[in-house]
PDBQT receptor file of N, H, CA, C and O in Angstrom, charges set to zero:
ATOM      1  N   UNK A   1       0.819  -1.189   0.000  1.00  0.00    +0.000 N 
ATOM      2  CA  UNK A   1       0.000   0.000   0.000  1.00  0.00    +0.000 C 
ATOM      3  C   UNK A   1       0.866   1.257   0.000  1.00  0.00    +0.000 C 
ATOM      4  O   UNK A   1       0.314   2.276  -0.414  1.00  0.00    +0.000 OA
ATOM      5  N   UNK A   2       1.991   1.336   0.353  1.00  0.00    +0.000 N 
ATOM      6  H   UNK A   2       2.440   0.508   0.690  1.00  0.00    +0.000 HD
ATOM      7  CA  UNK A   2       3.034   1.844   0.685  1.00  0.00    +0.000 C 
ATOM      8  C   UNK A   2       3.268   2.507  -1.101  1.00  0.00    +0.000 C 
ATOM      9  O   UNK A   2       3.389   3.657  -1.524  1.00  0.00    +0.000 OA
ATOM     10  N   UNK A   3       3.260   1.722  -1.502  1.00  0.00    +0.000 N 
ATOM     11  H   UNK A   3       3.162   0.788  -1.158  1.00  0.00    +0.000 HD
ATOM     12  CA  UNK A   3       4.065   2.264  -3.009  1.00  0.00    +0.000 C 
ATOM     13  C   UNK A   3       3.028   2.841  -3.531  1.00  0.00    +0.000 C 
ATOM     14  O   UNK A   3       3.349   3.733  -4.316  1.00  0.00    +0.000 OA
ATOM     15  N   UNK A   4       1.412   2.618  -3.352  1.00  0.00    +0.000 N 
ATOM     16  H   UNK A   4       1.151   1.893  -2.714  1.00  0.00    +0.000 HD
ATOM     17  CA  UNK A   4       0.373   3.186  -3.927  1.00  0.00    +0.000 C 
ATOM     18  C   UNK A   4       0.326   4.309  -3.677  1.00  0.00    +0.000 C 
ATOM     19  O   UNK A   4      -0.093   5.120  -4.504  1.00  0.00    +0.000 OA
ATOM     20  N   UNK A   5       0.796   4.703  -2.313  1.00  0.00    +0.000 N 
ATOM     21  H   UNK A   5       1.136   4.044  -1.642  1.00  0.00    +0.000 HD
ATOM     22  CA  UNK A   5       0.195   5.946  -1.810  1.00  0.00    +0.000 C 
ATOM     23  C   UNK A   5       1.422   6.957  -2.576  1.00  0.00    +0.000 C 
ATOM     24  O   UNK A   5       1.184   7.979  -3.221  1.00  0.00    +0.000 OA
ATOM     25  N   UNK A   6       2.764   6.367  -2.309  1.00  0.00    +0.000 N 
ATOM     26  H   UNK A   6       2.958   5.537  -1.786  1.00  0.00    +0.000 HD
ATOM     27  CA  UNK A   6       3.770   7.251  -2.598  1.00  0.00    +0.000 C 
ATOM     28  C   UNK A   6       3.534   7.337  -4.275  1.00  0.00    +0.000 C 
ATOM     29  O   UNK A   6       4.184   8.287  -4.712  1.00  0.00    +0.000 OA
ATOM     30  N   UNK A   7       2.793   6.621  -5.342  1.00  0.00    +0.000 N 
ATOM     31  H   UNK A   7       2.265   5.849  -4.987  1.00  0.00    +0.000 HD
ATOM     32  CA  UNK A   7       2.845   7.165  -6.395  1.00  0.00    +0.000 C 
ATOM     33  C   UNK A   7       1.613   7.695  -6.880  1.00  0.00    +0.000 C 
ATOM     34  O   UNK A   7       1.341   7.820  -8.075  1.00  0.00    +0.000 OA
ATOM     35  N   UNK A   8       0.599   8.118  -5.565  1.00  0.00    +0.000 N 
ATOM     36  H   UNK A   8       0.820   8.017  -4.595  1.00  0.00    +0.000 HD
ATOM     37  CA  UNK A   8      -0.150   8.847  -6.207  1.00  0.00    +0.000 C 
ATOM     38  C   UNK A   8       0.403  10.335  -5.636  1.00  0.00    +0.000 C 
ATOM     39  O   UNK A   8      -0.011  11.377  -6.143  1.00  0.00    +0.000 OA
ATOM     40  N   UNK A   9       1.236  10.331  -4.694  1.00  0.00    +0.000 N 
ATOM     41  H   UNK A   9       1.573   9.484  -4.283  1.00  0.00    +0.000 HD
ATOM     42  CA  UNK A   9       2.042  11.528  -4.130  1.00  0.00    +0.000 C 
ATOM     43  C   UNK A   9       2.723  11.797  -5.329  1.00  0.00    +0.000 C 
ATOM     44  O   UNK A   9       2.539  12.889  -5.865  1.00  0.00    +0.000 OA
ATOM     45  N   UNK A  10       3.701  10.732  -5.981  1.00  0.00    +0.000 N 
ATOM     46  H   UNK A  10       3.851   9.844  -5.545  1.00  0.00    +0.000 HD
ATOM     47  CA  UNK A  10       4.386  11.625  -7.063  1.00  0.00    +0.000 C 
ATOM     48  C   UNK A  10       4.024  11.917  -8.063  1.00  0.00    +0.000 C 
ATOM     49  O   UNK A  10       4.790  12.724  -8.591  1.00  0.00    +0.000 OA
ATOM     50  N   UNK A  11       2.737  11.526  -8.964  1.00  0.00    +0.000 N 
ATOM     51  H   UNK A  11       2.116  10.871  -8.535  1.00  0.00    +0.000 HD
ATOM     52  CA  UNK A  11       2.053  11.711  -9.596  1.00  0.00    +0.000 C 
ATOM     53  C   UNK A  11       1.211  13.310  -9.223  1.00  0.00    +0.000 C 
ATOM     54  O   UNK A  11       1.125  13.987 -10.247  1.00  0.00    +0.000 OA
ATOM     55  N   UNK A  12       0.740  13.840  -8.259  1.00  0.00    +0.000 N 
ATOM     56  H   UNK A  12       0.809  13.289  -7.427  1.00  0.00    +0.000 HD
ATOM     57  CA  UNK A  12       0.383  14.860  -7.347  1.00  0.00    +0.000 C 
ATOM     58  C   UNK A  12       1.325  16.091  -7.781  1.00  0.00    +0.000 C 
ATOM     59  O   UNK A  12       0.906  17.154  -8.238  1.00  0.00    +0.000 OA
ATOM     60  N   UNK A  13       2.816  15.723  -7.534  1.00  0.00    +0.000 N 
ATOM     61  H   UNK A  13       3.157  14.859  -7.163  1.00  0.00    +0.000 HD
ATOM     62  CA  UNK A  13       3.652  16.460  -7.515  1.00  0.00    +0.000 C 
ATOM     63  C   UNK A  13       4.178  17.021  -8.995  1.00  0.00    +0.000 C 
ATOM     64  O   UNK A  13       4.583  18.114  -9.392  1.00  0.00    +0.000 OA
ATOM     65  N   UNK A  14       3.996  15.911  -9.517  1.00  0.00    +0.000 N 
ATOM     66  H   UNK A  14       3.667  15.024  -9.195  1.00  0.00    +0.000 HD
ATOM     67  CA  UNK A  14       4.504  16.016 -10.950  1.00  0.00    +0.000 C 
ATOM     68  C   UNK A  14       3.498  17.139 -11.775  1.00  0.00    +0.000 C 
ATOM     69  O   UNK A  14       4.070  18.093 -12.302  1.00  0.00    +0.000 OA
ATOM     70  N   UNK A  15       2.429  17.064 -11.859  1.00  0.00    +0.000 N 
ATOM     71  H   UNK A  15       1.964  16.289 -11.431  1.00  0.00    +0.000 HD
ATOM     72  CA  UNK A  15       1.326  17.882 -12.161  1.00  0.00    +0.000 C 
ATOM     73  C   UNK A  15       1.170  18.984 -11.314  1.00  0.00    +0.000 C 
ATOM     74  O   UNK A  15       0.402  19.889 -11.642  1.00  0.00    +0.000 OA
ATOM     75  N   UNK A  16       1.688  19.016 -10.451  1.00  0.00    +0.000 N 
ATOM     76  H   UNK A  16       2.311  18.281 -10.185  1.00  0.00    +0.000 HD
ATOM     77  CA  UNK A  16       1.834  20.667  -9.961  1.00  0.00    +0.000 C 
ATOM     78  C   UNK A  16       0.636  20.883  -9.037  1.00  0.00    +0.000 C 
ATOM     79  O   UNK A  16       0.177  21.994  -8.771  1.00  0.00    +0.000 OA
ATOM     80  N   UNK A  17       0.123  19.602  -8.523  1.00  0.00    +0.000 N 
ATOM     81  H   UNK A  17       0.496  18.700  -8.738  1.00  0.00    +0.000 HD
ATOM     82  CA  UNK A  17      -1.340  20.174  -7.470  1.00  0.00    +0.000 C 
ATOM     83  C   UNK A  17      -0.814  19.951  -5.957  1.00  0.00    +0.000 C 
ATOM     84  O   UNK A  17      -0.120  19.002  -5.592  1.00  0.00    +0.000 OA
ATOM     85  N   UNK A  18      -1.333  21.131  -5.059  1.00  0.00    +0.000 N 
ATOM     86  H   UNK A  18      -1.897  21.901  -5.356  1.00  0.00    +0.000 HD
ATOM     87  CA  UNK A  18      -1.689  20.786  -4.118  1.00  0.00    +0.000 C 
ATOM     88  C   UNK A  18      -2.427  19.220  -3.534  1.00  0.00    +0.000 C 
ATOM     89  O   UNK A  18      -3.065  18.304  -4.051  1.00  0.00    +0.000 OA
ATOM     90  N   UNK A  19      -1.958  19.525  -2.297  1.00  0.00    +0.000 N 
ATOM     91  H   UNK A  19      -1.439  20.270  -1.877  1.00  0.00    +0.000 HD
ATOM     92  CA  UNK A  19      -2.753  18.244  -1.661  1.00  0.00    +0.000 C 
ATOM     93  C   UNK A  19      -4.373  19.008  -1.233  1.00  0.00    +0.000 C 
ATOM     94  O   UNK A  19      -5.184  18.202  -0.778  1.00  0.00    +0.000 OA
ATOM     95  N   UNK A  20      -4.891  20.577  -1.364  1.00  0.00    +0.000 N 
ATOM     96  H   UNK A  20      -4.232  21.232  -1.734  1.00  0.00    +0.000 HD
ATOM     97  CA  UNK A  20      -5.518  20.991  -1.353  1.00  0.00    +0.000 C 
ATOM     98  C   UNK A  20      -6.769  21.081  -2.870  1.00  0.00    +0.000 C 
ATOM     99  O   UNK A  20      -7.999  21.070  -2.810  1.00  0.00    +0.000 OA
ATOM    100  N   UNK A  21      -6.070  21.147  -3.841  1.00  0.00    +0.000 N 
ATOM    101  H   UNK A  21      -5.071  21.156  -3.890  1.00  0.00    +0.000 HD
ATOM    102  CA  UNK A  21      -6.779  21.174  -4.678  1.00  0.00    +0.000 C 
ATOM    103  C   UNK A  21      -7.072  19.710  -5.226  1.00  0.00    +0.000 C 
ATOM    104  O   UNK A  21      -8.022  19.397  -5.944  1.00  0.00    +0.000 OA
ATOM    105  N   UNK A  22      -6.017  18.834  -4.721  1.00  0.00    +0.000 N 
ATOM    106  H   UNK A  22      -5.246  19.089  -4.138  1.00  0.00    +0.000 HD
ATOM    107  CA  UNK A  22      -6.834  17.193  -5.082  1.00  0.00    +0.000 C 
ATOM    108  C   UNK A  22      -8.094  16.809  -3.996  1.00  0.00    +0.000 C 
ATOM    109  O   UNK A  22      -9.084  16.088  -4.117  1.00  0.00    +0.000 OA
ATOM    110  N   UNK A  23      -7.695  17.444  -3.144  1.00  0.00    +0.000 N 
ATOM    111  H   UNK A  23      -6.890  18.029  -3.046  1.00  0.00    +0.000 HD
ATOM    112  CA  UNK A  23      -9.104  17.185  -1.846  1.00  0.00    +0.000 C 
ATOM    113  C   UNK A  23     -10.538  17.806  -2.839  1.00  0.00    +0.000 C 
ATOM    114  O   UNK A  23     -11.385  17.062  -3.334  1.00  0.00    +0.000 OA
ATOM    115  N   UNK A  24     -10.526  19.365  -2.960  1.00  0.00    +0.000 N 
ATOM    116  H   UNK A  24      -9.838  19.969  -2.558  1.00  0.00    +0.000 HD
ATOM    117  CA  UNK A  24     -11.477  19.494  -3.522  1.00  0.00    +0.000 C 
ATOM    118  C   UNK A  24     -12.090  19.249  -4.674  1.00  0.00    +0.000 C 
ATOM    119  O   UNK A  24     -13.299  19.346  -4.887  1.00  0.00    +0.000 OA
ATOM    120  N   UNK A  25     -11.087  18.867  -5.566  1.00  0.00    +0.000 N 
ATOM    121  H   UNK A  25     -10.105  18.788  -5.392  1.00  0.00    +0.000 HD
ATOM    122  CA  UNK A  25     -11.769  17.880  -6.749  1.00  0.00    +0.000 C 
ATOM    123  C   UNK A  25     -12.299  16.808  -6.131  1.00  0.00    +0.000 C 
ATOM    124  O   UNK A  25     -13.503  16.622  -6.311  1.00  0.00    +0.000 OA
ATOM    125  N   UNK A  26     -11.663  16.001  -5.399  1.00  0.00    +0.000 N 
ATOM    126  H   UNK A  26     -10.685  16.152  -5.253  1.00  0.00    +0.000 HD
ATOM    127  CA  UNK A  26     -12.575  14.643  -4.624  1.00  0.00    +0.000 C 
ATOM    128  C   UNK A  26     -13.628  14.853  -3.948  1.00  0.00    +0.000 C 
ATOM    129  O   UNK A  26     -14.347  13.898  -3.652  1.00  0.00    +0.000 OA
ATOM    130  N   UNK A  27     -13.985  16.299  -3.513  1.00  0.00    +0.000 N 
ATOM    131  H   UNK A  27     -13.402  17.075  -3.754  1.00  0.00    +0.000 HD
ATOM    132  CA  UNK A  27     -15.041  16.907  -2.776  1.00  0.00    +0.000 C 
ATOM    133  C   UNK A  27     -15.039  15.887  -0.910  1.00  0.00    +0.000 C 
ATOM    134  O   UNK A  27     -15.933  15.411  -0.210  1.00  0.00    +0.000 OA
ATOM    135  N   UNK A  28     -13.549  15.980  -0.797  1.00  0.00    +0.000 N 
ATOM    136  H   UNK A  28     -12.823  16.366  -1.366  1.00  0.00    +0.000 HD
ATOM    137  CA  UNK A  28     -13.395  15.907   0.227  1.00  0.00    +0.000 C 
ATOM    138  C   UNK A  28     -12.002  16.686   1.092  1.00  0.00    +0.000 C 
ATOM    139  O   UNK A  28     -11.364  17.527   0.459  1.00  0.00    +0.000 OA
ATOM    140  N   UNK A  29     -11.576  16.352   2.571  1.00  0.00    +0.000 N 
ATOM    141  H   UNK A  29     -12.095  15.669   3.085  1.00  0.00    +0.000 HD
ATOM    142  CA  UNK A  29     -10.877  17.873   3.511  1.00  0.00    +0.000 C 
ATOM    143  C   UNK A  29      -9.585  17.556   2.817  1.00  0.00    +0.000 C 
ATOM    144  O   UNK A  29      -9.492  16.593   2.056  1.00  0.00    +0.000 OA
ATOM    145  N   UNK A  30      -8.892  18.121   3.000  1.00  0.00    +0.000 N 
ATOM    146  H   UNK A  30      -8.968  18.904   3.618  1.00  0.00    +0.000 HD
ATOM    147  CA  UNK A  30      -7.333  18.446   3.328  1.00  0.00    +0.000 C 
ATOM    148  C   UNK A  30      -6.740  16.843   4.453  1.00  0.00    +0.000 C 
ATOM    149  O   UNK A  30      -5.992  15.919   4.135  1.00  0.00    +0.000 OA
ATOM    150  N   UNK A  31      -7.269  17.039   5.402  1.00  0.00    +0.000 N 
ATOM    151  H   UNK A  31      -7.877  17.789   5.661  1.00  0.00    +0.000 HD
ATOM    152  CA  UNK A  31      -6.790  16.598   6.754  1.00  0.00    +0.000 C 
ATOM    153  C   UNK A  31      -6.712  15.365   6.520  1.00  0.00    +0.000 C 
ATOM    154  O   UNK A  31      -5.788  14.719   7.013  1.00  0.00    +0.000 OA
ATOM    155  N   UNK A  32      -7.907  14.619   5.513  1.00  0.00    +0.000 N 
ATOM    156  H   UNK A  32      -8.658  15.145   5.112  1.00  0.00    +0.000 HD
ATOM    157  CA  UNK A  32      -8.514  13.090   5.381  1.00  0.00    +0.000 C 
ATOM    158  C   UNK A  32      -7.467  12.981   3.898  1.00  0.00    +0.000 C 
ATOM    159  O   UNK A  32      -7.994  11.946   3.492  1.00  0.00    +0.000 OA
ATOM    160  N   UNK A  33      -6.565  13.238   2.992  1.00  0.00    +0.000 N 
ATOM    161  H   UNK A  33      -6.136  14.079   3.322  1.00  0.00    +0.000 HD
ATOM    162  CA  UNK A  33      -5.737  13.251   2.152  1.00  0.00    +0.000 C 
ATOM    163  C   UNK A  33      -4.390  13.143   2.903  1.00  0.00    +0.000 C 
ATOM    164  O   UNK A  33      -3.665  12.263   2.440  1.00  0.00    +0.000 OA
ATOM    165  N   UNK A  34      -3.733  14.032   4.261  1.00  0.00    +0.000 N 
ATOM    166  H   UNK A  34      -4.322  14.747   4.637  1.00  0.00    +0.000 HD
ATOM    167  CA  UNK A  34      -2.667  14.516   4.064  1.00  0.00    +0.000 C 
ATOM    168  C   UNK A  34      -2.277  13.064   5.265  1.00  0.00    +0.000 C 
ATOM    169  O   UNK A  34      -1.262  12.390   5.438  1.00  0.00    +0.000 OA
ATOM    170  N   UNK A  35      -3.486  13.060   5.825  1.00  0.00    +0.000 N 
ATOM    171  H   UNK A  35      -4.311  13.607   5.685  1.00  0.00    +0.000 HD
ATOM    172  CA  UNK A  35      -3.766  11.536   6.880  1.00  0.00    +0.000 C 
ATOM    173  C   UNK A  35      -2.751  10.049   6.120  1.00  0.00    +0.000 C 
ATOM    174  O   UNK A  35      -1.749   9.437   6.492  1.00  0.00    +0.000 OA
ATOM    175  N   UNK A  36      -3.537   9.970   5.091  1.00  0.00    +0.000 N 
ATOM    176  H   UNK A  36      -4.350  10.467   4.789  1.00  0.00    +0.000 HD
ATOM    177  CA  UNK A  36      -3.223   9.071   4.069  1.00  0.00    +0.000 C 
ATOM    178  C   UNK A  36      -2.085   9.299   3.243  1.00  0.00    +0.000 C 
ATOM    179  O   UNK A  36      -1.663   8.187   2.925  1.00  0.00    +0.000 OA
ATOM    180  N   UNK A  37      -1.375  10.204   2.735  1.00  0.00    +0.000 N 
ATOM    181  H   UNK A  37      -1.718  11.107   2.994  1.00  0.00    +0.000 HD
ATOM    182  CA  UNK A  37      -0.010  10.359   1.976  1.00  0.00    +0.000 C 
ATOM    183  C   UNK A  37       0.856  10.302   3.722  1.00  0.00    +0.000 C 
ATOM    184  O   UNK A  37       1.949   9.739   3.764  1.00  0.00    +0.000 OA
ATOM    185  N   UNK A  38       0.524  10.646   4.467  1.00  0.00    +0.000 N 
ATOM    186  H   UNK A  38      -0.364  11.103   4.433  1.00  0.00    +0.000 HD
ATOM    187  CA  UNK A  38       1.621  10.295   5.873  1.00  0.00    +0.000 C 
ATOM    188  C   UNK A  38       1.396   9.232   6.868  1.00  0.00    +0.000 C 
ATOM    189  O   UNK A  38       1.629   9.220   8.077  1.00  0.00    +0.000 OA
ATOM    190  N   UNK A  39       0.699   8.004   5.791  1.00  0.00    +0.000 N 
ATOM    191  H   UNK A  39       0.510   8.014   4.809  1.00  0.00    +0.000 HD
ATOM    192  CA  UNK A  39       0.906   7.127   6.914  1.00  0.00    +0.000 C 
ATOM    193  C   UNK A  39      -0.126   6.897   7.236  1.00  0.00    +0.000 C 
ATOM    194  O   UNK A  39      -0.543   5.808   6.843  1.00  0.00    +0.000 OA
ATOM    195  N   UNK A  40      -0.880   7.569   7.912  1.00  0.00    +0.000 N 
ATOM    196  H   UNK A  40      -0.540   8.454   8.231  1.00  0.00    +0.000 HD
ATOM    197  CA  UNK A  40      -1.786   7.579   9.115  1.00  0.00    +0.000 C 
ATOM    198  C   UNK A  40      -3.283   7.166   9.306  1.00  0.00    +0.000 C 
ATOM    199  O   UNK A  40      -3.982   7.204  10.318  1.00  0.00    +0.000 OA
ATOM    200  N   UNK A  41      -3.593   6.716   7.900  1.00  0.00    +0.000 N 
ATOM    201  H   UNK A  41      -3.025   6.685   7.078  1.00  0.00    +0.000 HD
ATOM    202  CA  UNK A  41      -4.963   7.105   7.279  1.00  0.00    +0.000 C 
ATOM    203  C   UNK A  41      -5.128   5.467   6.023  1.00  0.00    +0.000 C 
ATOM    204  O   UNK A  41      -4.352   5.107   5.138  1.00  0.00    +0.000 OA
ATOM    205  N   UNK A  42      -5.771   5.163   6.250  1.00  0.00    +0.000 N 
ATOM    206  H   UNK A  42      -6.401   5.455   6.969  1.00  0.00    +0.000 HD
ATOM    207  CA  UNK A  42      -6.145   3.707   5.164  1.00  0.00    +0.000 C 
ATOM    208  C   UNK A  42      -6.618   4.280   3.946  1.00  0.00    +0.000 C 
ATOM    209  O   UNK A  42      -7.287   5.296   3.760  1.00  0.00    +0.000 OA
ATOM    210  N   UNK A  43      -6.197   3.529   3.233  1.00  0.00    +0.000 N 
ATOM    211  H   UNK A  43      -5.653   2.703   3.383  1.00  0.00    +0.000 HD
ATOM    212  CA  UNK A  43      -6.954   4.658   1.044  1.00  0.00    +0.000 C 
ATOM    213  C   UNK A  43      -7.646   3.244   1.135  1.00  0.00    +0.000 C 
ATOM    214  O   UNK A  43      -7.157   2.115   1.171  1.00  0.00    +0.000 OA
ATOM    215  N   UNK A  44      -8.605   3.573   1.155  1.00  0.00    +0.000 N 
ATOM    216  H   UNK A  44      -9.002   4.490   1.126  1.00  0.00    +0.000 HD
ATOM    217  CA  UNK A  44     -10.073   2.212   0.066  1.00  0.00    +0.000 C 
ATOM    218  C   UNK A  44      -9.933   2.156  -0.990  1.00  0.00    +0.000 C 
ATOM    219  O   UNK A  44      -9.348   3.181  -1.337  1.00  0.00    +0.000 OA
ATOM    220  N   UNK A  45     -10.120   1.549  -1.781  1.00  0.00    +0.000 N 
ATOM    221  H   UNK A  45     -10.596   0.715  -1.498  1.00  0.00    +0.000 HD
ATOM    222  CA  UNK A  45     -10.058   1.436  -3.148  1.00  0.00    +0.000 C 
ATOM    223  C   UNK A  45     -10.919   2.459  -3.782  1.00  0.00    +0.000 C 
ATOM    224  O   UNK A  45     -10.631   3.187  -4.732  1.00  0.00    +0.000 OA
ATOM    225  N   UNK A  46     -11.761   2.414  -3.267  1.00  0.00    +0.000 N 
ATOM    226  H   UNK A  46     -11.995   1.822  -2.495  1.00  0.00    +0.000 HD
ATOM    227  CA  UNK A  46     -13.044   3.564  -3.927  1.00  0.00    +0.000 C 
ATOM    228  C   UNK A  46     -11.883   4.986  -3.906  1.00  0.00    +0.000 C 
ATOM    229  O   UNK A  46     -11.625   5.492  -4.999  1.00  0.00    +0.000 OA
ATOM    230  N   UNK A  47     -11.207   5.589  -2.600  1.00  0.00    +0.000 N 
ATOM    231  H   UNK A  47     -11.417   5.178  -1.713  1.00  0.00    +0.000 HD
ATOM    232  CA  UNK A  47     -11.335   6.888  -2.519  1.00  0.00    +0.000 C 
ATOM    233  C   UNK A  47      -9.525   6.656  -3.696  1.00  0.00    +0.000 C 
ATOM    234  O   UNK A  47      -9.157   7.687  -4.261  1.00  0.00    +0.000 OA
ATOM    235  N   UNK A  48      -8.878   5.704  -3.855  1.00  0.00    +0.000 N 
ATOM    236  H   UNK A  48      -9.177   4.868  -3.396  1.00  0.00    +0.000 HD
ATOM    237  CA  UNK A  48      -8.080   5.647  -5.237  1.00  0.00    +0.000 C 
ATOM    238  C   UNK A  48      -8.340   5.982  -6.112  1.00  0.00    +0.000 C 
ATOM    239  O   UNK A  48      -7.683   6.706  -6.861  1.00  0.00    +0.000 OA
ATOM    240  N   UNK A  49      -9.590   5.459  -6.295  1.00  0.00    +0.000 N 
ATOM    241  H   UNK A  49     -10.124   4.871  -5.687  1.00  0.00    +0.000 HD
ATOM    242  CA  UNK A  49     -10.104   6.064  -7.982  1.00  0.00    +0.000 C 
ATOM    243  C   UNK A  49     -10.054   6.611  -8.014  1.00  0.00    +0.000 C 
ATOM    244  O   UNK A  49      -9.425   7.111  -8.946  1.00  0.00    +0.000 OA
ATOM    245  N   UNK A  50     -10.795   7.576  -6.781  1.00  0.00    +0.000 N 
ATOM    246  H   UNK A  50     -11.305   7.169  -6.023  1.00  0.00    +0.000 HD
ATOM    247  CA  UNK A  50     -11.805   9.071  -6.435  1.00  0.00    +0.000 C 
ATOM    248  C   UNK A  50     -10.374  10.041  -7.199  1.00  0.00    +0.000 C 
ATOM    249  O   UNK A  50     -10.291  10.621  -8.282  1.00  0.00    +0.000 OA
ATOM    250  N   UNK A  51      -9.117   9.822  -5.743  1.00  0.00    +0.000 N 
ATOM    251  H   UNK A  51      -9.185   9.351  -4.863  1.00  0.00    +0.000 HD
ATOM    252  CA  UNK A  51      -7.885  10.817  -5.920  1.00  0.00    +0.000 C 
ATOM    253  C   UNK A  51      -7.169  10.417  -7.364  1.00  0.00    +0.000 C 
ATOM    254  O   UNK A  51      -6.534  11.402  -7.739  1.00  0.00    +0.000 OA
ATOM    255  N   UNK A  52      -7.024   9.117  -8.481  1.00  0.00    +0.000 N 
ATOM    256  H   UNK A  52      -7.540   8.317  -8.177  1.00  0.00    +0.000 HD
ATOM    257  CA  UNK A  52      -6.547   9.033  -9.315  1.00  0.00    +0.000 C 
ATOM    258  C   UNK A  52      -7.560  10.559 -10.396  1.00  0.00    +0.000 C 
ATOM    259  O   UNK A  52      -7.092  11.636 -10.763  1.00  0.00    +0.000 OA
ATOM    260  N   UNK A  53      -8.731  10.105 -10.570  1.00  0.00    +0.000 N 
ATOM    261  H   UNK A  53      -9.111   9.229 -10.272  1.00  0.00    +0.000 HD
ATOM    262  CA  UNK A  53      -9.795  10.554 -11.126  1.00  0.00    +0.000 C 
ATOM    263  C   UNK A  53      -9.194  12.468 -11.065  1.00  0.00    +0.000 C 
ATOM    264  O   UNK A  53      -8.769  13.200 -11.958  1.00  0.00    +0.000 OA
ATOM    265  N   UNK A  54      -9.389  12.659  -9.856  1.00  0.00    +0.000 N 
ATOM    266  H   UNK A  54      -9.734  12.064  -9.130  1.00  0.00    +0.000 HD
ATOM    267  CA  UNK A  54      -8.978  13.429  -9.767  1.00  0.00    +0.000 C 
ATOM    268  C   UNK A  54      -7.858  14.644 -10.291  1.00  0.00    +0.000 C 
ATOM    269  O   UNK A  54      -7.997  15.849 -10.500  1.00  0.00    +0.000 OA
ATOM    270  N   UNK A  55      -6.492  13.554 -10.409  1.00  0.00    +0.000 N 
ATOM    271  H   UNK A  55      -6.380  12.575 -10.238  1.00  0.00    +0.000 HD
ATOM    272  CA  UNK A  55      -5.646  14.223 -11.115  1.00  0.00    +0.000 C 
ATOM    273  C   UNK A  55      -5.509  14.068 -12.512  1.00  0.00    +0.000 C 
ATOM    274  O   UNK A  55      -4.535  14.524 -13.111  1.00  0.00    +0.000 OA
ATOM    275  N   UNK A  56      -6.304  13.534 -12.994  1.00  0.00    +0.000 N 
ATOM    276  H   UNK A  56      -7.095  13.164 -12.507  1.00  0.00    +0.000 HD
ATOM    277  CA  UNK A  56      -6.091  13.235 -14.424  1.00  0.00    +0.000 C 
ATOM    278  C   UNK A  56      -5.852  11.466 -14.912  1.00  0.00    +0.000 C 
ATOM    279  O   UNK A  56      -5.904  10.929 -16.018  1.00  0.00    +0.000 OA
ATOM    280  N   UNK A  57      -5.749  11.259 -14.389  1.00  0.00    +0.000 N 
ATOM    281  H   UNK A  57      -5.707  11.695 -13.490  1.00  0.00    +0.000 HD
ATOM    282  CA  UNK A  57      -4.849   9.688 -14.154  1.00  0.00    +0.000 C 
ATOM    283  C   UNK A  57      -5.261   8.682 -13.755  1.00  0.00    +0.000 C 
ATOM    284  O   UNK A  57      -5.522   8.606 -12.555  1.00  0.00    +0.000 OA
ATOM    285  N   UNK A  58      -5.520   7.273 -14.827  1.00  0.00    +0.000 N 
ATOM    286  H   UNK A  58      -5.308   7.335 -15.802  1.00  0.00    +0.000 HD
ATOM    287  CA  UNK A  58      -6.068   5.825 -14.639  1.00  0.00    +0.000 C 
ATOM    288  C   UNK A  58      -5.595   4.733 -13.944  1.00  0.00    +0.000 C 
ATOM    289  O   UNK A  58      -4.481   4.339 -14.292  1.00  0.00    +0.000 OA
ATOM    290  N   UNK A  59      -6.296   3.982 -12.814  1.00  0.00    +0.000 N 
ATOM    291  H   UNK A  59      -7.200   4.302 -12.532  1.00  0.00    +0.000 HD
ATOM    292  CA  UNK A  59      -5.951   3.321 -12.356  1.00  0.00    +0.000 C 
ATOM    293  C   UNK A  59      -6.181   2.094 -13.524  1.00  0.00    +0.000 C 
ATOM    294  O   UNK A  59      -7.056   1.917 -14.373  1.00  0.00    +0.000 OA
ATOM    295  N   UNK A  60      -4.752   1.215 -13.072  1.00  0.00    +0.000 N 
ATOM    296  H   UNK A  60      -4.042   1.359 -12.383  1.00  0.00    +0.000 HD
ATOM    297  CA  UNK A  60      -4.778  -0.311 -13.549  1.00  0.00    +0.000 C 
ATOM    298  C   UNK A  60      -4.834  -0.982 -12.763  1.00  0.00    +0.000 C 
ATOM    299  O   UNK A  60      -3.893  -0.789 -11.993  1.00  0.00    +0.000 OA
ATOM    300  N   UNK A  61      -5.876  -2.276 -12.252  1.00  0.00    +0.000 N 
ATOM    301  H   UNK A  61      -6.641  -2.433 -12.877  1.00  0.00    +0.000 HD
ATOM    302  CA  UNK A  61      -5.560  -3.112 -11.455  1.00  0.00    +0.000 C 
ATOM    303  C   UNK A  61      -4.622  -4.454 -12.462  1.00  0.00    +0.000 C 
ATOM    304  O   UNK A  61      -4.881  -4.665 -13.647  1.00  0.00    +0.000 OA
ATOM    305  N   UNK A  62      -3.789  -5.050 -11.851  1.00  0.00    +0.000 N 
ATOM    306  H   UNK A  62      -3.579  -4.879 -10.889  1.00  0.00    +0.000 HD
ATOM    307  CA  UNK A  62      -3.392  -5.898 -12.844  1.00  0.00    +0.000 C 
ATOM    308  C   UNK A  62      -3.000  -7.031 -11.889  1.00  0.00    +0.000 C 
ATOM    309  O   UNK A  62      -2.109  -6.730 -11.094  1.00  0.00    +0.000 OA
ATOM    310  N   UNK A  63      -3.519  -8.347 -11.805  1.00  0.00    +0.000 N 
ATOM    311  H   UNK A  63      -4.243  -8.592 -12.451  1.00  0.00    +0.000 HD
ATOM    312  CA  UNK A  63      -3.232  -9.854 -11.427  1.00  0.00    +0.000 C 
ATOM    313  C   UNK A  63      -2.347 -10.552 -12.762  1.00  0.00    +0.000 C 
ATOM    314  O   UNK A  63      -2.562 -10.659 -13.970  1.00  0.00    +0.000 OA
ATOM    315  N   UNK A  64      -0.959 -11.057 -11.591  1.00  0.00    +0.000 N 
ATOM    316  H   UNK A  64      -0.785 -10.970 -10.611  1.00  0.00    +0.000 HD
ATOM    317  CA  UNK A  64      -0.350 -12.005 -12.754  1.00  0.00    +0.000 C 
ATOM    318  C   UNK A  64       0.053 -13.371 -11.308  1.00  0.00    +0.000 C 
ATOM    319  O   UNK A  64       0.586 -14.441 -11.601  1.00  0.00    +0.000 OA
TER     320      UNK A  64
């Protein structure tokens, strides 16, 4: 989960957004985002999409 979170952080970064302006595209806080890029906070699969969706950017699930 570790690598998920850190590449939707660098993905975040790369595009030039706040951790503020990906909250409000998700139409959710600051606090419940910054929770989750530090650790602290569980990402559901749902709110992945939500923050992929968000920045522009498709999730792949992929089983091998």
């Amino acid at each position: 989960m570790e690598e998920i979170i850190q590449k939707l952080r660098d993905i975040r970064l790369e595009k030039g957004l706040s951790l503020s302006e990906v909250a409000h595209r998700m139409g959710t806080v600051y606090s419940r985002l910054s929770e989750i890029e530090h650790g602290r906070g569980g990402l559901t699969l749902k709110n992945l999409f939500r923050w992929a969706d968000a920045m522009g950017v498709k999730v792949t699930i992929k089983f091998e």
